[in-house]
C-alpha positions in Angstrom: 0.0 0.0 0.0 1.3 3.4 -0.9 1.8 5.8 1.9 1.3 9.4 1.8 3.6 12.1 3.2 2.1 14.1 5.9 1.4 17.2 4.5 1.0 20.6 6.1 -2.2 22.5 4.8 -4.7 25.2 5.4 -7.0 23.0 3.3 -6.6 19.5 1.9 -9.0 16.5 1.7 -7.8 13.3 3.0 -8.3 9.9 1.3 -7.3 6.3 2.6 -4.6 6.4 0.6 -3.1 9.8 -0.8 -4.0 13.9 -0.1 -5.7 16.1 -2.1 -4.1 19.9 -2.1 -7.2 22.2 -2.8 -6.3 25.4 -1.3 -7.0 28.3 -3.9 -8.2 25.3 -6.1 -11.4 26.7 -8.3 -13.2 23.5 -8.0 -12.4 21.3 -5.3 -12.7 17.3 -4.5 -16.5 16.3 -5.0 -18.3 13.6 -5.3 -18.5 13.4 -9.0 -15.0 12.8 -9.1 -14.6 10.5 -6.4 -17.8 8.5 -8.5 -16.2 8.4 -11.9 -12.5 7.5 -10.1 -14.3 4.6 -8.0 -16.6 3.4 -11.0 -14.5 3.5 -13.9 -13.6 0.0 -15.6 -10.0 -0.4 -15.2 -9.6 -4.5 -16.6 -6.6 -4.8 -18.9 -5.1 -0.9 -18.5 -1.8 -0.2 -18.9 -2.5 3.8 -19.4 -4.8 5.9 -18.4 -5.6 9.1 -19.4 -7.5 11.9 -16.8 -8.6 14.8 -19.3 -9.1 18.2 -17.2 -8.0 16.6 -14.0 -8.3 19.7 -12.0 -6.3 19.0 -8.2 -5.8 15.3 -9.8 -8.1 13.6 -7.7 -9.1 11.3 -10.2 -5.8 10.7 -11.6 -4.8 9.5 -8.0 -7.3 7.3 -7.9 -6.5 5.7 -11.2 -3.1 5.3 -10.0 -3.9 3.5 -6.4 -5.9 1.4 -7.9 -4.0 0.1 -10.9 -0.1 -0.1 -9.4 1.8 -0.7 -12.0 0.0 2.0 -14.8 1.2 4.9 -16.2 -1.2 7.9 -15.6 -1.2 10.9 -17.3 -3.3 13.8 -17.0 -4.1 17.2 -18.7 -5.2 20.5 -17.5 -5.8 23.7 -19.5 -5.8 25.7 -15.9 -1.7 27.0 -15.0 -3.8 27.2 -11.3 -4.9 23.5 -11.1 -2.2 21.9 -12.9 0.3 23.4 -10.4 -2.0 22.2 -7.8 -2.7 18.7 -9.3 1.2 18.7 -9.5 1.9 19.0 -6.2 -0.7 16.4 -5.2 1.3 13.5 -7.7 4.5 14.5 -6.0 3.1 14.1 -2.4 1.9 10.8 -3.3 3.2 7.8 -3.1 2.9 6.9 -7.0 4.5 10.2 -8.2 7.6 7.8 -10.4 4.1 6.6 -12.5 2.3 10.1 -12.8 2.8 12.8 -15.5 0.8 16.2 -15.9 0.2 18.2 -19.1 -0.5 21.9 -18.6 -2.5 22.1 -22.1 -5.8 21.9 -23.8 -6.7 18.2 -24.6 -6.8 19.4 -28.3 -3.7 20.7 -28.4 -2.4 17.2 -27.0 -3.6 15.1 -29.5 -2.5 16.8 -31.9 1.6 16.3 -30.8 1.6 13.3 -28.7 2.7 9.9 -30.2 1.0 7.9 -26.8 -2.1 6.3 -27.2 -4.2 5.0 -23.8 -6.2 1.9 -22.6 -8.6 3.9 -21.0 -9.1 7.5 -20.9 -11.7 9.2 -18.0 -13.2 12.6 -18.0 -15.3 14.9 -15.2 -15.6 17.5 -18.4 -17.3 21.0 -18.3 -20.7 20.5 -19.0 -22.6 23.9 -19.1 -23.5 24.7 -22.7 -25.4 28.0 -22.1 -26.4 30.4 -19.7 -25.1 33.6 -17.9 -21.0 33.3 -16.9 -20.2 33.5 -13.5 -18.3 36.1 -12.0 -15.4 33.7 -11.3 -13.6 33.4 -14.3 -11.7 30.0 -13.0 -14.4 28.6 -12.6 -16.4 29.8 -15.9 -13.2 27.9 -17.1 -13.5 24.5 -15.5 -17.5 24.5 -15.6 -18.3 25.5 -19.2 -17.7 24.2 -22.2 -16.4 26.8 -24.3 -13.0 25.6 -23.9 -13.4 22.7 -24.1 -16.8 22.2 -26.3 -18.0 18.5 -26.7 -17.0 17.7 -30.4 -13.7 18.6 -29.5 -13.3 16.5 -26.3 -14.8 13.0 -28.5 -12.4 14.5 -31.5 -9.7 14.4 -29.2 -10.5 10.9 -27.3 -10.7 9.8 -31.0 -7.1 10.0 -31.2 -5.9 9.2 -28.3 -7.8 6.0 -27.6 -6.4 2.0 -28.2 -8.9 0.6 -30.5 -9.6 -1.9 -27.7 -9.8 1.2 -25.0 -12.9 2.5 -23.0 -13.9 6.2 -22.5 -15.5 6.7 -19.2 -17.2 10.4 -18.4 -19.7 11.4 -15.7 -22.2 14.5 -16.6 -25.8 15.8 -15.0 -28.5 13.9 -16.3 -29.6 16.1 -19.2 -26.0 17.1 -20.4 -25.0 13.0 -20.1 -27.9 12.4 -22.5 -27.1 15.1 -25.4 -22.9 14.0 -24.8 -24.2 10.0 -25.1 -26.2 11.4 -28.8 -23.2 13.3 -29.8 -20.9 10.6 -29.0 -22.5 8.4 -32.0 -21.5 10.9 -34.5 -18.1 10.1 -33.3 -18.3 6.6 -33.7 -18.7 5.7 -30.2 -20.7 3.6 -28.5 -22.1 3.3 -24.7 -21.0 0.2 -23.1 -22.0 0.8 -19.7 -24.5 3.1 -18.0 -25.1 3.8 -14.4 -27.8 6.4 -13.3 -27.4 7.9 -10.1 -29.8 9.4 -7.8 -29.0 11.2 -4.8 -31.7 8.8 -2.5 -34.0 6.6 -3.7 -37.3 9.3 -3.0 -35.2 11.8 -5.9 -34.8 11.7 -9.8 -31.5 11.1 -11.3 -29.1 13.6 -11.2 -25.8 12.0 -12.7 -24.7 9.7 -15.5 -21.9 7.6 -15.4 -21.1 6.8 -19.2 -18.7 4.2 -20.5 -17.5 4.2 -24.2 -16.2 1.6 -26.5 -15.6 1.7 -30.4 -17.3 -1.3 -30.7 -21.3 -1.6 -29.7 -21.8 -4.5 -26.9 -24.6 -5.3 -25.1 -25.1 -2.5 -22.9 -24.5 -3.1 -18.7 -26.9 -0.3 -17.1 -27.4 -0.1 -13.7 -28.5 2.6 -11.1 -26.7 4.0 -7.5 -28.8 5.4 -4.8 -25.8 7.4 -2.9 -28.2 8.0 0.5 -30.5 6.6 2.4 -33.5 8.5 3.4 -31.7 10.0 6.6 -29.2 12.7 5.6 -25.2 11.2 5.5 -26.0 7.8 5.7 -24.7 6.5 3.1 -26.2 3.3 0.7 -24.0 -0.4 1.1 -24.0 0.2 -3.1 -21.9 3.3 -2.6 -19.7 2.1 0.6 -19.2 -0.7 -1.5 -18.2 1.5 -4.7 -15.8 4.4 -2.8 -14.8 2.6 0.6 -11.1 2.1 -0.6 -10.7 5.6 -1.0 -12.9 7.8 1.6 -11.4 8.1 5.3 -15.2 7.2 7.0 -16.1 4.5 4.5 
């Protein structure tokens, strides 16, 4: 088990296994993350790809839990990649991580690696007013980083073999999975997830292939009726990784 160094910190989120620097981070460690990080299909992955991996949460958690990968990770943010840099250092797999402070596009354009898997907690918001925070305007929204350039750009970055794994609100996960079939890509694996049983869904897990296979869909309930209590589906999917799990 890799060990993480202590780490001195006005604000930094603690996982089993590694720390996540987020002070002055725009967006910091949630549970969408955490979901895709937990849920994402990691059989037969030598390389793994986190595109727009803000502190590197997700990267992290790609590399504890596939110890002999190479993880890479981009992020169009100069504020979050030196963030997300500091957390691969402090952890215990920092020999097997590597960070790119560039837009996706721009990377698939120069590099010559190609990846078994490749995960994404992308902007999602599409239209609408701008927020007075333009950091976050920048990590939120998808003018950046629209869509058809993030499936362009997975395109050619992707093993033919590889899986493409994303989460999104329920709406936005709908219009990407459409999209995604222009590109020649097809869902493998869907799970809905509701925040308790008593709400409607609020977040899509989405796997890609290039291939179409019978699809696996499933849905996660993430609470129990009482507040913080938490569902055995969702211990069962994040309890290597949060503290309390």
């Amino acid at each position: 088990m890799a060990t993480t160094k202590k780490i001195e910190t006005k604000e930094s989120f603690q996982f089993k296994q590694f720390t996540v620097l987020q002070d002055n981070a725009t967006m910091k460690v949630g549970t969408d993350g955490v979901l895709l990080g937990a849920w994402a299909d990691i059989s037969n992955t030598k390389k793994v790809l986190d595109i727009g991996t803000g502190t590197g949460v997700i990267a992290l958690m790609m590399a504890q839990r596939l110890p002999s990968a190479e993880v890479h990770a981009v992020e169009i943010s100069k504020e979050a990649s030196e963030i997300a840099k500091e957390n691969f250092a402090n952890s215990g797999w920092s020999d097997r991580m590597k960070l790119l402070n560039l837009p996706v596009q721009d990377f698939a354009k120069i590099t010559d690696h190609s990846y078994d898997l490749i995960v994404s907690n992308p902007p999602f918001f599409s239209g609408g007013t701008f927020s007075s925070n333009e950091n976050k305007n920048l990590m939120r929204h998808t003018v950046r980083l629209p869509n058809g350039d993030l499936l362009h750009a997975v395109r050619r970055l992707l093993n033919k073999s590889g899986r493409f794994a994303v989460i999104l609100p329920y709406i936005e996960g709908l219009r990407f999975e459409e999209m995604a079939r222009q590109y020649h890509f097809y869902v493998t694996k869907k799970t809905s997830v509701l925040p308790t049983k008593e709400k409607s869904v609020e977040r899509l897990l989405l796997e890609f292939a290039y291939e179409e296979n019978e699809l696996e869909e499933k849905t996660l309930v993430v609470e129990t009726s009482k507040r913080h209590v938490y569902t055995d589906d969702y211990i069962a999917l994040t309890k290597d990784f949060y503290l309390k799990m």
